[in-house]
FILUM-556249 format. One record per residue (C-alpha): residue number from 1; x, y, z. Coordinates in Angstrom, 1 decimal, m for minus. Example, Ala and Ser with C-alpha at 12.3 -4.5 7.8 and 13.67 -1.06 7.14 Angstrom:
<node><rose>1</rose><u>12.3</u><v>m4.5</v><w>7.8</w></node>
<node><rose>2</rose><u>13.7</u><v>m1.1</v><w>7.1</w></node>
//
This chain:
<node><rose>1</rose><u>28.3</u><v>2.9</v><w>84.5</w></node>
<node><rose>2</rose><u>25.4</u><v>0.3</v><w>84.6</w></node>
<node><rose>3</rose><u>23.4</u><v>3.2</v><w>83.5</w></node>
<node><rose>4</rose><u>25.5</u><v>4.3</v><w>80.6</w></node>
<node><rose>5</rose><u>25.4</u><v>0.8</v><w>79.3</w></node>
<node><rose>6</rose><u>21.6</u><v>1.0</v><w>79.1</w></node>
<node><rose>7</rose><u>21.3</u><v>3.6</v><w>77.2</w></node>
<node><rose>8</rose><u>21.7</u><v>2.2</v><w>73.6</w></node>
<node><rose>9</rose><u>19.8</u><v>m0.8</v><w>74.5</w></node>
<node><rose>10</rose><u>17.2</u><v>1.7</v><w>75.6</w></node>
<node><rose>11</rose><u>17.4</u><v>3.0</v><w>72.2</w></node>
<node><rose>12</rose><u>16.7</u><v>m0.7</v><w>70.5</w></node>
<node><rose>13</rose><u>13.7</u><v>m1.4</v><w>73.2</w></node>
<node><rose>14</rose><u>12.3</u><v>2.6</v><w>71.7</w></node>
<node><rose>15</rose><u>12.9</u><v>1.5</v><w>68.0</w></node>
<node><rose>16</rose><u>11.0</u><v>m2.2</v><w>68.7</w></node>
<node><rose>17</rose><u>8.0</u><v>m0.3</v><w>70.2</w></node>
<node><rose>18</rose><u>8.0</u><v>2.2</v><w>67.1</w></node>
<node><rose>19</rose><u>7.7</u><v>m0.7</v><w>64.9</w></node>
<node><rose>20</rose><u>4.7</u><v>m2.8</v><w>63.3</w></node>
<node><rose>21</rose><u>3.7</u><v>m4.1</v><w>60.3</w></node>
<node><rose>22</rose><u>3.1</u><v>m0.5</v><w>58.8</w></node>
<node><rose>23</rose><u>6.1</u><v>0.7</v><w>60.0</w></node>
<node><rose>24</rose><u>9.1</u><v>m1.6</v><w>59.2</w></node>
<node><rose>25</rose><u>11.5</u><v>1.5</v><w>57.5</w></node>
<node><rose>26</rose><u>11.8</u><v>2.2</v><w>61.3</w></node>
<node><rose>27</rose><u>16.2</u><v>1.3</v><w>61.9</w></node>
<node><rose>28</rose><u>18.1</u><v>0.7</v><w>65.1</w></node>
<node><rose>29</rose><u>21.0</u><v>2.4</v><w>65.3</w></node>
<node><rose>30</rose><u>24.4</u><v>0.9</v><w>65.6</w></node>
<node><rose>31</rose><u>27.7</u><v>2.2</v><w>65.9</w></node>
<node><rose>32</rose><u>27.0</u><v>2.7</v><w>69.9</w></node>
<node><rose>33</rose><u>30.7</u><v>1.7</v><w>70.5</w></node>
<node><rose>34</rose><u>29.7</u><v>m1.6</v><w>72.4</w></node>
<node><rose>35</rose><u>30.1</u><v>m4.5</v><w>70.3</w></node>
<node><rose>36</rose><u>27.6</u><v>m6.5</v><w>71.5</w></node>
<node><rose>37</rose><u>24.5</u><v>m4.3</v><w>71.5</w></node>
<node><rose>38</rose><u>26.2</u><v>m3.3</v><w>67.8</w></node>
<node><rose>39</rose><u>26.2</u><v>m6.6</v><w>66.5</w></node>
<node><rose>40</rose><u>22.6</u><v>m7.6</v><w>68.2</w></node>
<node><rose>41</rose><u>20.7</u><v>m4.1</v><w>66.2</w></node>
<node><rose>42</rose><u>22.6</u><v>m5.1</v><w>62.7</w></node>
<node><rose>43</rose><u>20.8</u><v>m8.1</v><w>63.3</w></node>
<node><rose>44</rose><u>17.7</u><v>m6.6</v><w>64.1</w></node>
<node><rose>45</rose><u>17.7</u><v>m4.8</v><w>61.3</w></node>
<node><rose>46</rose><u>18.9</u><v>m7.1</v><w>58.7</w></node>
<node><rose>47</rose><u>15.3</u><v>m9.0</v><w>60.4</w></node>
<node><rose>48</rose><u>13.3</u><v>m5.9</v><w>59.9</w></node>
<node><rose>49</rose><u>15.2</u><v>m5.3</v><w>56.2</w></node>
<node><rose>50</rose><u>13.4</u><v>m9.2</v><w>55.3</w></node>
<node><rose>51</rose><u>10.7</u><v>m8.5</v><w>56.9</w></node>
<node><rose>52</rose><u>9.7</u><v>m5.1</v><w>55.1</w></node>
<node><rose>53</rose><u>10.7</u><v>m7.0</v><w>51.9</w></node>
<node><rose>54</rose><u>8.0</u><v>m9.8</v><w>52.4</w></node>
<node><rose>55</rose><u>5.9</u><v>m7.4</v><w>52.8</w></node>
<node><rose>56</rose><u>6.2</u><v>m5.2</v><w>49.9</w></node>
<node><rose>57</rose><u>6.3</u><v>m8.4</v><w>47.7</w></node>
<node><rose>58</rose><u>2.8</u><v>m9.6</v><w>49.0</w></node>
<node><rose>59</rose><u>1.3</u><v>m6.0</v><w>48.9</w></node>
<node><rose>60</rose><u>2.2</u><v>m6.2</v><w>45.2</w></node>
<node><rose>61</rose><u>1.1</u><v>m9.5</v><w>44.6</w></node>
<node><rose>62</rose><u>m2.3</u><v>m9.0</v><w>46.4</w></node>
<node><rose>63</rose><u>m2.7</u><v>m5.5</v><w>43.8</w></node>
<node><rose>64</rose><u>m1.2</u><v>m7.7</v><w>40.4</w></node>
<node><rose>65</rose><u>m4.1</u><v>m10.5</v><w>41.8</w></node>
<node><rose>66</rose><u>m6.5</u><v>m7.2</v><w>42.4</w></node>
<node><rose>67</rose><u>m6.0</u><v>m6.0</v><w>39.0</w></node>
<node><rose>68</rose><u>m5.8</u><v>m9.0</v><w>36.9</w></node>
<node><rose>69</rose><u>m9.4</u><v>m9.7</v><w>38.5</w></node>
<node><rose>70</rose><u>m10.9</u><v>m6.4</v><w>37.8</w></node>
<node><rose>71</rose><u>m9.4</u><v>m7.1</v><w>34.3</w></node>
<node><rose>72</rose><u>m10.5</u><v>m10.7</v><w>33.8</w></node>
<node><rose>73</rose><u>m13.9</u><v>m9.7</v><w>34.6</w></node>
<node><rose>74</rose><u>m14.6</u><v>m6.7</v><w>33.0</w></node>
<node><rose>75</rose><u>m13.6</u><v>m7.7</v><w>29.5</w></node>
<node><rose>76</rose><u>m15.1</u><v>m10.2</v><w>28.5</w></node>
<node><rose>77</rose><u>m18.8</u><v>m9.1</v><w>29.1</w></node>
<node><rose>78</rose><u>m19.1</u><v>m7.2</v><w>25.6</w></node>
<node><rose>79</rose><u>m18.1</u><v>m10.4</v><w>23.5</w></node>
<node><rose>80</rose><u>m20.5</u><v>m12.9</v><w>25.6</w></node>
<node><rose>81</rose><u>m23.2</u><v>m10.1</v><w>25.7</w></node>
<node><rose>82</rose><u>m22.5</u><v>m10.2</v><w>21.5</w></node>
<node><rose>83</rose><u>m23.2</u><v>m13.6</v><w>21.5</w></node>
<node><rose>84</rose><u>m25.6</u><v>m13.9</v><w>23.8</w></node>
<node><rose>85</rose><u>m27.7</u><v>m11.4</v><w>22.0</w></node>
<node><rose>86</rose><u>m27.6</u><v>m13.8</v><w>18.5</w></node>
<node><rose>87</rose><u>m28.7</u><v>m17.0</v><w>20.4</w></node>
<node><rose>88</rose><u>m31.8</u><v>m15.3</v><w>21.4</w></node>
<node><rose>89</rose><u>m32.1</u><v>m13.8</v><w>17.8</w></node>
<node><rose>90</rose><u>m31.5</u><v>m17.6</v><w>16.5</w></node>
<node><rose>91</rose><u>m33.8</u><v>m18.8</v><w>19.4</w></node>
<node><rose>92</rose><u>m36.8</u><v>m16.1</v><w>18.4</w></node>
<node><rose>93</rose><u>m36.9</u><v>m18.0</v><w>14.5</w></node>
<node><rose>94</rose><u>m33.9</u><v>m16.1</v><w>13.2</w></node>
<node><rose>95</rose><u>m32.4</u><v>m20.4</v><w>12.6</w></node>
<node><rose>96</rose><u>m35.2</u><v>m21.1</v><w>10.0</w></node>
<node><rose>97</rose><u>m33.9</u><v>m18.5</v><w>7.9</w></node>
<node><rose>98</rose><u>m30.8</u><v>m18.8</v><w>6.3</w></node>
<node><rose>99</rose><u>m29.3</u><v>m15.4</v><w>5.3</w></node>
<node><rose>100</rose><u>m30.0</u><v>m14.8</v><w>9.4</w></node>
<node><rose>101</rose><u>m28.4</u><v>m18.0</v><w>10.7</w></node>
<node><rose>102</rose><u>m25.2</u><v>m17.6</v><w>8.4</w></node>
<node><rose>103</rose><u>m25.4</u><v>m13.8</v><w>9.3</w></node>
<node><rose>104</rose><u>m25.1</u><v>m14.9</v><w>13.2</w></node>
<node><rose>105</rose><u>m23.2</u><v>m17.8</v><w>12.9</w></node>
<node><rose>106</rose><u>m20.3</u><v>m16.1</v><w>11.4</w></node>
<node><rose>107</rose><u>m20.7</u><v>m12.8</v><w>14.2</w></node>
<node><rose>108</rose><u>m20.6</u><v>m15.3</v><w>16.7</w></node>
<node><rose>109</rose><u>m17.5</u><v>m17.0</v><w>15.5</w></node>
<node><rose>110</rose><u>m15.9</u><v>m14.1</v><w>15.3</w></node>
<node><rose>111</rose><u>m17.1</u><v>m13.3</v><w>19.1</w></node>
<node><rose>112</rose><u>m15.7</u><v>m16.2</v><w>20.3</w></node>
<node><rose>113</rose><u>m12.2</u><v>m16.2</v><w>18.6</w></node>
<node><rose>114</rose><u>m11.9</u><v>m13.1</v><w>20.2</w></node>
<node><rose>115</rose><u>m12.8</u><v>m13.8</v><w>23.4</w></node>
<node><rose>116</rose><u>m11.0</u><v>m16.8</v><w>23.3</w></node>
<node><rose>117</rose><u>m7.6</u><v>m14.4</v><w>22.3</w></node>
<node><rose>118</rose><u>m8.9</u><v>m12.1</v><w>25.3</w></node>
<node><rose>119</rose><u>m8.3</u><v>m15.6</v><w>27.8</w></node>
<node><rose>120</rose><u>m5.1</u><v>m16.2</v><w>26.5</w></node>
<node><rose>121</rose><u>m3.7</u><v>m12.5</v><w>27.0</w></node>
<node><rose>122</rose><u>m4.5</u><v>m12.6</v><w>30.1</w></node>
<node><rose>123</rose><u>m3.4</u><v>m15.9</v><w>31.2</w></node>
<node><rose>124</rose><u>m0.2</u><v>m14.9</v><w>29.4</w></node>
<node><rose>125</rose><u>m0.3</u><v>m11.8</v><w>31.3</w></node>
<node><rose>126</rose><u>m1.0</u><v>m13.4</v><w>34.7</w></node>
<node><rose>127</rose><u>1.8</u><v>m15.3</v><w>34.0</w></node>
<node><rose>128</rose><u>4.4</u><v>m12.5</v><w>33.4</w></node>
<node><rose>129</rose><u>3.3</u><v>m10.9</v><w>36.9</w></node>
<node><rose>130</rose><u>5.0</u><v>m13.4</v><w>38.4</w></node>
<node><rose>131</rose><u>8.2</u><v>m13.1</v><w>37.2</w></node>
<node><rose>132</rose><u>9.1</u><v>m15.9</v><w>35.5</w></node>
<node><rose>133</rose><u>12.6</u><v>m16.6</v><w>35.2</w></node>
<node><rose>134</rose><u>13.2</u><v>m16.8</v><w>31.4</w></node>
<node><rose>135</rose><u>16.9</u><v>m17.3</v><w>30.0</w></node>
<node><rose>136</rose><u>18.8</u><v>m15.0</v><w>28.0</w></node>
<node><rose>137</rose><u>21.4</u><v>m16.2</v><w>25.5</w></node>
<node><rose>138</rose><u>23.2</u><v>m13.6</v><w>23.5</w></node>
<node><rose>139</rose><u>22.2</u><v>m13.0</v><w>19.9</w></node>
<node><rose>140</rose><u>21.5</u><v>m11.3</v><w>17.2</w></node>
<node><rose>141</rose><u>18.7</u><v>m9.6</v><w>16.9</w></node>
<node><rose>142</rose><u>19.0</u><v>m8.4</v><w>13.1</w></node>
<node><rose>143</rose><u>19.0</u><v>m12.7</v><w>12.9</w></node>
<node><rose>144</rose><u>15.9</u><v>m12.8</v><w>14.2</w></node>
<node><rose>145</rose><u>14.1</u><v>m10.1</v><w>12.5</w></node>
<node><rose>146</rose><u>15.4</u><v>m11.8</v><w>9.4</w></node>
<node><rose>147</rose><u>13.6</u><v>m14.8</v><w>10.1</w></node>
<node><rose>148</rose><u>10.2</u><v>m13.5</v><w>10.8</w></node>
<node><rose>149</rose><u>10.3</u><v>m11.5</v><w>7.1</w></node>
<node><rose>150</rose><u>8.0</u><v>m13.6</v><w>5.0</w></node>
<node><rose>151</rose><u>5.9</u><v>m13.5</v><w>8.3</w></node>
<node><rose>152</rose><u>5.4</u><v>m10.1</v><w>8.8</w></node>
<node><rose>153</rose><u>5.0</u><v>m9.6</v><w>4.9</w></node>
<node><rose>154</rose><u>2.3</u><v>m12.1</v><w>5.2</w></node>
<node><rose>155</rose><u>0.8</u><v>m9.4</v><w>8.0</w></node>
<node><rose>156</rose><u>1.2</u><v>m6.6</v><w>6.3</w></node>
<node><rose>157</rose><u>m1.1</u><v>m7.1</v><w>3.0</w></node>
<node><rose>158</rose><u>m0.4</u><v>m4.4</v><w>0.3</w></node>
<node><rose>159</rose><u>1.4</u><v>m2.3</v><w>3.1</w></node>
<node><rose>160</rose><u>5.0</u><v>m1.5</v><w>2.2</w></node>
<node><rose>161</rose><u>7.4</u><v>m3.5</v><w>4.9</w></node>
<node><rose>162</rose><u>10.8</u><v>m2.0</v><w>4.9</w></node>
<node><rose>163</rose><u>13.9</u><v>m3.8</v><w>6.9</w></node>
<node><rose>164</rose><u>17.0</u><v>m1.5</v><w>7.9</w></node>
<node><rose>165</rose><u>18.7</u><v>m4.5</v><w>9.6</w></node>
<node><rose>166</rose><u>22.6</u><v>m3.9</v><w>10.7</w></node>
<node><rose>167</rose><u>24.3</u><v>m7.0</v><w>10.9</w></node>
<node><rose>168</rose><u>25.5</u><v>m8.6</v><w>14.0</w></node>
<node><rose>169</rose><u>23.1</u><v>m6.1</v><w>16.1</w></node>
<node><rose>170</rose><u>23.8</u><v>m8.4</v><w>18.7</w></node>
<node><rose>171</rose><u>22.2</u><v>m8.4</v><w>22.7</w></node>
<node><rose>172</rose><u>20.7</u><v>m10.9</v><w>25.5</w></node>
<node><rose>173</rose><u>17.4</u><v>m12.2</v><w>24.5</w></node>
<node><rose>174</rose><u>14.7</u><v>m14.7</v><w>25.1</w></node>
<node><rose>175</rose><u>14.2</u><v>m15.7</v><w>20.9</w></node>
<node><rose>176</rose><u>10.2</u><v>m16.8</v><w>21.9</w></node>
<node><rose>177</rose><u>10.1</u><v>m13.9</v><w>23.9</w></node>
<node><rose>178</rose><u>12.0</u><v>m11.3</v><w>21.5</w></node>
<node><rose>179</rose><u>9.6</u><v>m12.8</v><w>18.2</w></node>
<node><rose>180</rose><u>6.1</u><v>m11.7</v><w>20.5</w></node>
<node><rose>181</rose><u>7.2</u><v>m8.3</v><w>21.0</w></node>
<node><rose>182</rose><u>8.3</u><v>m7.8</v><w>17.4</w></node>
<node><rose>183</rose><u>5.0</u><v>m9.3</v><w>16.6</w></node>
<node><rose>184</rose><u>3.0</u><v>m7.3</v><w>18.7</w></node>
<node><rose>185</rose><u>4.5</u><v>m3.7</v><w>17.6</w></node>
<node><rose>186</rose><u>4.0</u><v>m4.8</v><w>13.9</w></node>
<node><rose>187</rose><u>0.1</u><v>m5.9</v><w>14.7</w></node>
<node><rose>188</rose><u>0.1</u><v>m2.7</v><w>16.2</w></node>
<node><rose>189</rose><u>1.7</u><v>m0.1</v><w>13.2</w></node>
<node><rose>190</rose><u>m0.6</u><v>m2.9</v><w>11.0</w></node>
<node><rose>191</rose><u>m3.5</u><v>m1.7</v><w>12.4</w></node>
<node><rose>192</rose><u>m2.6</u><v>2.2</v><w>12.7</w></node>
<node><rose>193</rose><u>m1.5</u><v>2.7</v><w>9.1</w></node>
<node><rose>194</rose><u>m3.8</u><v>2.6</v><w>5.3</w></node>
<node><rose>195</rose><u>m3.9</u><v>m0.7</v><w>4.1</w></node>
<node><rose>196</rose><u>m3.0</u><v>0.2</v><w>0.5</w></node>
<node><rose>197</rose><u>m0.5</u><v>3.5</v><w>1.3</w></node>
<node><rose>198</rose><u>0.8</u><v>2.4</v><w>4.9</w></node>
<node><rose>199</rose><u>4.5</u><v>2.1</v><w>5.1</w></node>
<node><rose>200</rose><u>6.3</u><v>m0.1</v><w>8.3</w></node>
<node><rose>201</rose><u>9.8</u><v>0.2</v><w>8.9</w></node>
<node><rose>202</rose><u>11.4</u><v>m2.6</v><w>11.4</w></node>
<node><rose>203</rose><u>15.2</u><v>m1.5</v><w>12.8</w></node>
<node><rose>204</rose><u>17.8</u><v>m3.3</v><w>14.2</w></node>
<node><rose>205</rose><u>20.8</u><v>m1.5</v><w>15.1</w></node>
<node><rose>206</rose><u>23.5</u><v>m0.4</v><w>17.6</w></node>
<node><rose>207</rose><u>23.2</u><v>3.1</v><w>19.4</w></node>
<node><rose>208</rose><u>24.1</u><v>4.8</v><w>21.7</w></node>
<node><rose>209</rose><u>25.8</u><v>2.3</v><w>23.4</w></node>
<node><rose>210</rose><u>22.5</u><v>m0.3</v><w>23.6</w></node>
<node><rose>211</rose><u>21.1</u><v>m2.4</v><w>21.0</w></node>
<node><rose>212</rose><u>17.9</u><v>m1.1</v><w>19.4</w></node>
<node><rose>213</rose><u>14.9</u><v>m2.6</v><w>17.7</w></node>
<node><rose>214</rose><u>12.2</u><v>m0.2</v><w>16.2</w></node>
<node><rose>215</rose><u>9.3</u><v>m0.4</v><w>14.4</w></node>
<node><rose>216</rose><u>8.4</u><v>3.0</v><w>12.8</w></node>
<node><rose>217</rose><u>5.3</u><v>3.9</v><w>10.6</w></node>
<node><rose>218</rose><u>3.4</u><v>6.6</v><w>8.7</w></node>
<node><rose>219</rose><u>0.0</u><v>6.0</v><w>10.1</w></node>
<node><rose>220</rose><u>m1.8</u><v>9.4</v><w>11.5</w></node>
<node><rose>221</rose><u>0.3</u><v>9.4</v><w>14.8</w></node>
<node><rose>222</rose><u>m1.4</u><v>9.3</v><w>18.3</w></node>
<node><rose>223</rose><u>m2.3</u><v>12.4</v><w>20.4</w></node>
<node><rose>224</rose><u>0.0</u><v>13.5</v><w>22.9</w></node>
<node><rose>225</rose><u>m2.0</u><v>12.9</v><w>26.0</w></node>
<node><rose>226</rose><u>m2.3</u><v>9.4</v><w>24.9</w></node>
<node><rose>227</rose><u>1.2</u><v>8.9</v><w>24.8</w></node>
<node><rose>228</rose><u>1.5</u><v>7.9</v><w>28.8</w></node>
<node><rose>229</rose><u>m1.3</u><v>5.5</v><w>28.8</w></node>
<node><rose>230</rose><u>m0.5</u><v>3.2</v><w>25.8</w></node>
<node><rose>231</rose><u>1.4</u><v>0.4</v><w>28.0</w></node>
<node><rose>232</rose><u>m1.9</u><v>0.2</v><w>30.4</w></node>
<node><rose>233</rose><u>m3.5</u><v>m2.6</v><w>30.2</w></node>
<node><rose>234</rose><u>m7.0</u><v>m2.5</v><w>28.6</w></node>
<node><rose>235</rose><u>m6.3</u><v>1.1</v><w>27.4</w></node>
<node><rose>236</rose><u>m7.0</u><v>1.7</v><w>24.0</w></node>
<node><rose>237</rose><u>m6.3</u><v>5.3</v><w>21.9</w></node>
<node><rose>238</rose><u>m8.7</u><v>4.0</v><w>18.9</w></node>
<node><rose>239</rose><u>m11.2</u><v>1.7</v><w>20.3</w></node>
<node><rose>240</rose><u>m13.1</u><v>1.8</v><w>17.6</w></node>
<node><rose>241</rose><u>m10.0</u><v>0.3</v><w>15.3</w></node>
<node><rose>242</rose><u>m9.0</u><v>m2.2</v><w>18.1</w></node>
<node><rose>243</rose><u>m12.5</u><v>m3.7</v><w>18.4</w></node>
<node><rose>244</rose><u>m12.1</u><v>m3.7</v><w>14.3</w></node>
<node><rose>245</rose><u>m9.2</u><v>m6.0</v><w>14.8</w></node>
<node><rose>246</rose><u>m10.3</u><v>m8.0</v><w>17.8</w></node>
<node><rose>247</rose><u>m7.8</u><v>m6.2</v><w>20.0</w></node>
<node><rose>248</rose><u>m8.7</u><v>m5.6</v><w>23.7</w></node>
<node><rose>249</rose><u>m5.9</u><v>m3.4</v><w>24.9</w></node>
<node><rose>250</rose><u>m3.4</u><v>m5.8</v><w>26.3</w></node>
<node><rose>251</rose><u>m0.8</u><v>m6.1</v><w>23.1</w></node>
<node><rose>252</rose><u>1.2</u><v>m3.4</v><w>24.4</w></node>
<node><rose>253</rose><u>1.1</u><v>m4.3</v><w>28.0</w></node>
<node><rose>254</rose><u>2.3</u><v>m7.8</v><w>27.4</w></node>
<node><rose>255</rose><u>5.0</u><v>m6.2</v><w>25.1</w></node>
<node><rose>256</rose><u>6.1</u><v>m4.0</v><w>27.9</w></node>
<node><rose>257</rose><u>6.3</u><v>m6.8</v><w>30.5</w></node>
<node><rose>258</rose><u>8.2</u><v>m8.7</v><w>28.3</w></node>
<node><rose>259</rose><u>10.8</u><v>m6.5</v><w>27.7</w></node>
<node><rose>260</rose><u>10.7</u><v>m5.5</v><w>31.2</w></node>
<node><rose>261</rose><u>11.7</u><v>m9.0</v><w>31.8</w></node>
<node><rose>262</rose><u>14.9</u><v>m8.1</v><w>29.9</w></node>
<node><rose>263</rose><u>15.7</u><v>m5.6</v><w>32.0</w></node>
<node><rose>264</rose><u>15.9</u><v>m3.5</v><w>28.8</w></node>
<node><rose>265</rose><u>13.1</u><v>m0.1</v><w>27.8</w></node>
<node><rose>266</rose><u>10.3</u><v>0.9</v><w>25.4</w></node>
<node><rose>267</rose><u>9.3</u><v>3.9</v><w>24.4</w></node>
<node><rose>268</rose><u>7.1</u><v>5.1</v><w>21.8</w></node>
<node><rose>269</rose><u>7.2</u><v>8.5</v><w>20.2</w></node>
<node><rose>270</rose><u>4.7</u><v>9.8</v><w>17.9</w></node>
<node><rose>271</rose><u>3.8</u><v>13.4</v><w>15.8</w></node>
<node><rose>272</rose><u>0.0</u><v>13.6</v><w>15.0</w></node>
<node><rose>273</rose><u>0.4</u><v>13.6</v><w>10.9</w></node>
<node><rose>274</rose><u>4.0</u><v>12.0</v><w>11.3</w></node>
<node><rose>275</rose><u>3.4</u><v>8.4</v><w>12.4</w></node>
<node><rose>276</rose><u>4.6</u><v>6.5</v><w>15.3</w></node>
<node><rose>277</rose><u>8.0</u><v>4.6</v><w>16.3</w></node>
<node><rose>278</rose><u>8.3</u><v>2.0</v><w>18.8</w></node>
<node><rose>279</rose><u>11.9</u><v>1.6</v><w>20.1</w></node>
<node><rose>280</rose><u>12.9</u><v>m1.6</v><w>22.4</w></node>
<node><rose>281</rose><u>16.3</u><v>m0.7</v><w>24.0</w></node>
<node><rose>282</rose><u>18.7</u><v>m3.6</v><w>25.4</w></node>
<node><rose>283</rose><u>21.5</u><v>m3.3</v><w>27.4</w></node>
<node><rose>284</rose><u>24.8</u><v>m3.5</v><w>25.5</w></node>
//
């Protein structure tokens, strides 16, 4: 009988021995019919249930610090090595001459502002890797779109700027929050469409069962295989047009944290020829 009893404590002692910090999926069992050796592995596995969870959440946090470093570090050496490369021009007599010194002045302005954008995306960005509780008070979103009009007008230039706004569009949002990622996809169809012929659509709308904001345009689309990497951070389909506007790749990936933060979804689908649509899905 002694024995008998044994045997599922047996079976605890063989699942403690199985387990270390590699290895913490690793479960006791525990409907062994005897209450007490029950009750002592749901404990033992509600420990080993905390224990795997602290340890997934610093294995993440250790990669989000991992990446954020790679990042941090590898950006900013083509603006400083810009700059860099006009002191030594102003430094070698180019700062007698006028036409030169306005010349490098301006370039290096320009270097610095953004650089100085670069710092503050990823500060931003370091900052949404942690989580932040932020707090969502229903809305509507049509409201705010409304109220960023003249803005994004202002953005636009001689680009046409079309609203198809359905009233009382309404979800949970962060308004700060919701105003940065309607920003950023507009910067973004801004830069992808003809200044004089480009046309931006911004949407606000109930379907299919969620809340939707879009912003559609009729630049020249984006190439399929493109398509999975435009929410990475520092990845850029255009480079050449993003450098043009002093983007660095992380306008999309702050956009997709963000709304991540809403527990709501983007997607992006785009033709080649056809333009591009950004939609932002909340929960209803």
């Amino acid at each position: 009988m002694l024995r008998k009893s044994l045997v599922p404590l047996n079976r605890i002692v063989n699942t403690v021995e199985q387990i270390n910090a590699g290895n913490l999926g690793e479960r006791s069992p525990v409907h062994q019919n005897q209450l007490e050796i029950d009750r002592l592995s749901a404990s033992f596995n509600g420990m080993l249930k905390r224990l795997e969870v602290s340890f997934e959440a610093e294995k993440e946090a250790k990669e989000q610090m991992r990446r954020f470093i790679a990042d941090a570090s590898h950006e900013p050496r083509t603006p400083l090595t810009s700059i860099h490369g006009f002191l030594e021009v102003l430094l070698r007599g180019a700062a007698n001459n006028p036409e030169q010194l306005e010349k490098a002045l301006r370039s290096m302005h320009s270097e610095s502002e953004r650089l100085n954008k670069l710092v503050k995306d990823l500060l931003f960005l370091a900052r949404l890797d942690q989580r932040p509780g932020i707090e969502l008070k229903e809305g509507e979103l049509d409201a705010v779109i409304r109220e960023m009009e003249p803005r994004l007008q202002l953005l636009a230039g001689k680009r046409e700027v079309r609203f198809s706004l359905s009233p009382g569009t309404r979800a949970k949002f962060d308004r700060d929050q919701l105003k940065q990622v309607i920003l950023n996809l507009f910067q973004n169809a801004v830069q992808h469409t003809d200044s004089a012929e480009g046309i931006i659509e911004v949407i606000a709308e109930p379907k299919s069962g969620a809340s939707v904001v879009a912003v559609k345009d009729n630049g020249p689309g984006i190439p399929a295989e493109h398509l999975p990497h435009l929410f990475e951070r520092f990845y850029r389909a255009d480079a050449s047009r993003a450098r043009k506007y002093g983007g660095a790749g992380l306008g999309l990936a702050i956009t997709k944290s963000i709304v991540e933060l809403h527990e709501a979804a983007i997607e992006v689908r785009s033709i080649p020829g056809s333009g591009t649509v950004f939609t932002v899905r909340f929960p209803a």
